[in-house]
C-alpha positions in Angstrom: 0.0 0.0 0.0 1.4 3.5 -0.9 0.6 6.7 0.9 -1.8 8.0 -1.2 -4.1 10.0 0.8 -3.5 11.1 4.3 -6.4 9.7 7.1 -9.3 11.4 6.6 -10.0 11.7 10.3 -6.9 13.2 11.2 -7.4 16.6 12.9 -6.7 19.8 10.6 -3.7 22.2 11.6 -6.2 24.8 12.4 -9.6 24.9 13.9 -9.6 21.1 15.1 -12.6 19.0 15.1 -14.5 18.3 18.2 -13.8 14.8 17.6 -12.3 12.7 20.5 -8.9 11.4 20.3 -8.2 8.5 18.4 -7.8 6.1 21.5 -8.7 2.9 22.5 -12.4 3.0 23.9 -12.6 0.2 26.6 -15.5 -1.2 27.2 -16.8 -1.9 30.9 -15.2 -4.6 32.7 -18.5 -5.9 34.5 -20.3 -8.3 32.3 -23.7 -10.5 33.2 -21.9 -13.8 32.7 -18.8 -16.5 33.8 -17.6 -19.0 31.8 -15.0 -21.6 31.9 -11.9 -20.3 33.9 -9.7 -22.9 31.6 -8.9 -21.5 28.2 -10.7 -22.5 25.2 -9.3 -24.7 22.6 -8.8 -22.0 19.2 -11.6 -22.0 16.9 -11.3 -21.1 13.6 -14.0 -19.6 11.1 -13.5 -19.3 8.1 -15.5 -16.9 5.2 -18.1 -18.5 4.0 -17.2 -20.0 0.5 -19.0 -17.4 -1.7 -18.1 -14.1 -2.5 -13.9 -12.3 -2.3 -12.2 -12.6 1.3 -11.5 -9.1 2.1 -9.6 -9.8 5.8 -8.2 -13.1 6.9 -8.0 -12.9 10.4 -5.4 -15.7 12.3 -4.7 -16.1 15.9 -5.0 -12.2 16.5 -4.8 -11.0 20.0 -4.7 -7.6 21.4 -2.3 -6.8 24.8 -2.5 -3.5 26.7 0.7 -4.1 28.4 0.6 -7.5 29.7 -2.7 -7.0 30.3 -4.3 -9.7 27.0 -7.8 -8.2 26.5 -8.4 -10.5 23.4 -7.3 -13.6 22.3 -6.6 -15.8 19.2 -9.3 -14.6 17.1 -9.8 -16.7 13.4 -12.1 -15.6 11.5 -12.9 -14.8 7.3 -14.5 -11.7 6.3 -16.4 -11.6 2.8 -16.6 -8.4 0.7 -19.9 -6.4 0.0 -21.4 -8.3 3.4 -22.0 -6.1 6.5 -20.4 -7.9 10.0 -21.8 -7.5 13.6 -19.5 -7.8 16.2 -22.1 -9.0 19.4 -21.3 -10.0 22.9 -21.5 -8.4 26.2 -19.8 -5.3 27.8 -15.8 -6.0 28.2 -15.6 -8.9 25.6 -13.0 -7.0 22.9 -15.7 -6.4 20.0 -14.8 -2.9 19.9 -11.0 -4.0 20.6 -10.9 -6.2 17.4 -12.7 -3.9 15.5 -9.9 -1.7 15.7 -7.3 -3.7 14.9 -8.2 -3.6 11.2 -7.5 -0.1 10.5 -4.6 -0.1 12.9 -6.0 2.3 15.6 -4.3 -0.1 18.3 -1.1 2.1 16.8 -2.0 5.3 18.8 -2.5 3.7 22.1 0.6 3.6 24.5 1.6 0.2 25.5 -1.4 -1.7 23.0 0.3 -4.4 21.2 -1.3 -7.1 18.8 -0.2 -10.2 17.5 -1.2 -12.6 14.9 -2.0 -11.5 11.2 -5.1 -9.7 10.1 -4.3 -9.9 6.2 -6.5 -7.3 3.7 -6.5 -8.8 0.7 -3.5 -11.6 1.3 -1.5 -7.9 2.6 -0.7 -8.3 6.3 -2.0 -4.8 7.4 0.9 -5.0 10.3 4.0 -5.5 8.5 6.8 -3.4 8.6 5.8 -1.8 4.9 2.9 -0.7 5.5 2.1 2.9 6.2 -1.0 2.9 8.9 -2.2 6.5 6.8 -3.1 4.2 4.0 -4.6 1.8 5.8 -7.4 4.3 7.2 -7.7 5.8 4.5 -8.2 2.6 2.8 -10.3 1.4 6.1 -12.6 4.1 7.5 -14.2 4.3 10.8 -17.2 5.5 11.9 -17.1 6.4 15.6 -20.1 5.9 18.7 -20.6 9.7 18.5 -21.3 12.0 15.7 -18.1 13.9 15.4 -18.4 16.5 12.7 -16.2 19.0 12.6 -16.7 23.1 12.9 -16.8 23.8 9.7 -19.6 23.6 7.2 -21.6 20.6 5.7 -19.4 21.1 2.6 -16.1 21.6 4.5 -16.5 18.4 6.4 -17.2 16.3 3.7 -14.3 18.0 1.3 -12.1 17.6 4.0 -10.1 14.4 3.2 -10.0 15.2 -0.2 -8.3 18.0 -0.1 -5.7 16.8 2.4 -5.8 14.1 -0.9 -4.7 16.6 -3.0 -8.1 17.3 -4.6 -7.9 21.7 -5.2 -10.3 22.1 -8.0 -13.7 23.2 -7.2 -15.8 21.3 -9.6 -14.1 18.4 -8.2 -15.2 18.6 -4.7 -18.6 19.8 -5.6 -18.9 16.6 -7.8 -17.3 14.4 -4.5 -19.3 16.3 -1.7 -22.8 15.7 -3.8 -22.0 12.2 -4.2 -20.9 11.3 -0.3 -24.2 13.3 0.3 -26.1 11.2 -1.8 -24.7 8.1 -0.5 -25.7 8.8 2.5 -29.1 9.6 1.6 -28.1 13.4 3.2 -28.2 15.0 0.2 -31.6 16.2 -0.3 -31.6 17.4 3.5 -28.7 19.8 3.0 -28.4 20.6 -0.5 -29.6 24.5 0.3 -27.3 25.0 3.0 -23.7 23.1 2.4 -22.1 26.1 3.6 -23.7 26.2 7.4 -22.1 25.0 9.9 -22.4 20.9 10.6 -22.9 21.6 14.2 -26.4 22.7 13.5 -27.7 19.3 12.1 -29.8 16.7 14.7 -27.8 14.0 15.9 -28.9 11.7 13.3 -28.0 14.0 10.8 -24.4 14.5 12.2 -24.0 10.4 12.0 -24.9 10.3 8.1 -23.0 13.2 7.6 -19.8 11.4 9.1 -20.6 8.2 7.1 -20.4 10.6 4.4 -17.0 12.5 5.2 -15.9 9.0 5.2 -17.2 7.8 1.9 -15.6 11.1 0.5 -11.9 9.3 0.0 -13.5 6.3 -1.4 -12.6 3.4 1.0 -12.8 0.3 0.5 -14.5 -1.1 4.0 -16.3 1.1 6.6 -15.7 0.1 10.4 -19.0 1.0 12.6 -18.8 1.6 16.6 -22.4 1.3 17.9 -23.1 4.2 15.2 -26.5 4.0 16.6 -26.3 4.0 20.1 -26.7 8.1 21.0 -29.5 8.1 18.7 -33.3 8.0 18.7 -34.6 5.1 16.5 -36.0 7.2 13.8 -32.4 8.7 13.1 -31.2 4.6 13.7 -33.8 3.5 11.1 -32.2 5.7 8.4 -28.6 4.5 9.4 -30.0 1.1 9.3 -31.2 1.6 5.7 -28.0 3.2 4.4 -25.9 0.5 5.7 -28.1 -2.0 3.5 -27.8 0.5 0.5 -24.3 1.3 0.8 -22.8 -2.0 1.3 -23.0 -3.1 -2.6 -20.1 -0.5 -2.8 -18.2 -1.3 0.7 -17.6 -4.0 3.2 -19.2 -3.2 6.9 -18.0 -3.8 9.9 -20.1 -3.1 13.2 -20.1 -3.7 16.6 -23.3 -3.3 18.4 -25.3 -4.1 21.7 -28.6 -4.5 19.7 -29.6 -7.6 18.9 -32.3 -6.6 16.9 -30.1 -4.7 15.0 -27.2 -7.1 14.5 -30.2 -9.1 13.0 -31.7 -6.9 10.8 -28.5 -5.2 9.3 -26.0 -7.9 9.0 -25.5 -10.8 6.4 -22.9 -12.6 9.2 -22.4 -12.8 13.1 -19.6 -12.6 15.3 -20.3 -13.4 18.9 -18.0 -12.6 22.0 -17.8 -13.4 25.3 -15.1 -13.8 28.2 -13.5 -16.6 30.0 -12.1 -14.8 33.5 -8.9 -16.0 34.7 -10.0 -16.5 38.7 -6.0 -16.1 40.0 -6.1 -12.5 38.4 -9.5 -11.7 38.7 -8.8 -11.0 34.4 -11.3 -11.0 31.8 -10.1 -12.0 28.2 -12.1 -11.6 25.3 -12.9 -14.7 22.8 -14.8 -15.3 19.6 -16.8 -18.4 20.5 -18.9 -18.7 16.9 -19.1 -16.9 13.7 -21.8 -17.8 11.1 -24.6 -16.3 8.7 -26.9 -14.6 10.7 -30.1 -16.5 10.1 -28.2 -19.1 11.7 -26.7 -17.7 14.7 -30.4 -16.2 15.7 -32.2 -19.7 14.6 -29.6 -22.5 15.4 -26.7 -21.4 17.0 -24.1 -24.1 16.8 -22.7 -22.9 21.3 -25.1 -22.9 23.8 -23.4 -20.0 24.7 -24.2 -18.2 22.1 -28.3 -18.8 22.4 -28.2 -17.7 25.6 -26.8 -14.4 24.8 -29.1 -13.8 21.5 -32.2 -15.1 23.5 -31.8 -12.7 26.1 -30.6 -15.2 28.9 -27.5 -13.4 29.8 -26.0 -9.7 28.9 
């Protein structure tokens, strides 16, 4: 992968986005259920035979010091298909998910091992340049994070940090991220207001849009819909079906109504807790189509979390 656009979430020299820092979210550590203290045995799940293997994940684990939050995830990610992370609070979904665009980079002391390879590339080898791969990768974050600037200065944004100076050129980009994210018609008379005016649900399409707007190839989701009302979720909901002809979609989520209505495959996550250090380590205990996993889960475990038993 070359350098060819810088990260389109990166903060600008002047008048920086409201945006959090790039850091490692961690999820609680309490969670509604125990299981074995003994580690599993490594299962691995492989993309389903149909369709292009975007990401081949093997024996990846994240460390925050020698702290090992997750551990040897396998699993096979198909292109054009939207992913749902699932599992209860403090079981790595949000961890993994940002290991594919390299976010794990910015956090002092975070450390991951194994291979997540993009298209046979092993996004963590020494040639790669982590820039690309979010460029490449987008992420969309829990909170709407627009910047201060206006509708059409957020979405032109990573463009011109691409190199894109022509006018006509941006217009033509800015309608089109608009469009795809079914924004367009809202904002088309007032692109030059600022983006802190727009609802909530608004300011999440709009950030789906700013990251459309250096044409990624895959679209990382955090709970997108979790600070909003379930009108403003509906229309996410919708786009994300829309939009995933051109993109592959990952998303973590604590709806299970959601991960069943949005996604084409399941990841579930749980803990095993280490009793000696009082430790909870993240592990992927299945990973099917989603009809499946909601109608005949292959682990007990995992009907007991999509049935409402535990979590």
């Amino acid at each position: 992968m070359s350098p060819a656009h810088p990260d389109q979430s990166a903060h600008p020299p002047e008048d920086p986005p409201v945006s959090p820092e790039p850091t490692v979210v961690s999820e609680p550590a309490h969670v509604d259920e125990v299981t074995e203290t003994a580690p599993a045995p490594v299962v691995t799940h492989p993309a389903p035979k149909s369709g292009t293997t975007v990401f081949d994940v093997q024996d990846l684990s994240v460390l925050y010091g020698s702290f090992r939050a997750v551990r040897d995830v396998n699993l096979g990610i198909n292109r054009n298909e939207v992913t749902a992370f699932i599992g209860p609070s403090g079981c790595g979904k949000t961890t993994v998910l940002r290991s594919f665009n390299r976010m794990h980079d910015l956090t002092e002391g975070a450390k991951v091992e194994g291979a997540i390879r993009f298209h046979g590339v092993d996004l963590y080898g020494a040639d790669v340049d982590p820039v690309d791969v979010r460029r490449r990768i987008g992420m969309v974050f829990q909170k709407p994070n627009p910047f201060p600037k206006s509708i059409f200065d957020n979405v032109a944004y990573g463009p011109r940090l691409g190199g894109v100076r022509k006018k006509d050129e941006l217009e033509e980009i800015v309608e089109r991220s608009l469009r795809q994210a079914a924004l367009w018609d809202e904002v088309k008379d007032r692109l030059k207001k600022s983006a802190l005016g727009m609802s909530g649900g608004q300011q999440q399409r709009l950030c789906i849009a700013r990251t459309i707007a250096v044409d990624p190839e895959v679209i990382l989701m955090d709970e997108p819909c979790s600070a909003l009302d379930p009108i403003a979720t509906g229309r996410i909901e919708d786009l994300m079906d829309e939009i995933k002809k051109q993109f592959t979609i990952l998303i973590v989520t604590h709806n299970m109504q959601q991960a069943a209505r949005v996604s084409d495959r399941c990841a579930f996550f749980t803990t095993e807790v280490n009793e000696s250090s009082d430790t909870r380590t993240g592990v992927l205990v299945e990973y099917d189509a989603t009809e499946k996993m909601f109608s005949n889960p292959t682990d007990e475990r995992t009907e007991n979390y999509v049935t409402g038993r535990f979590g």
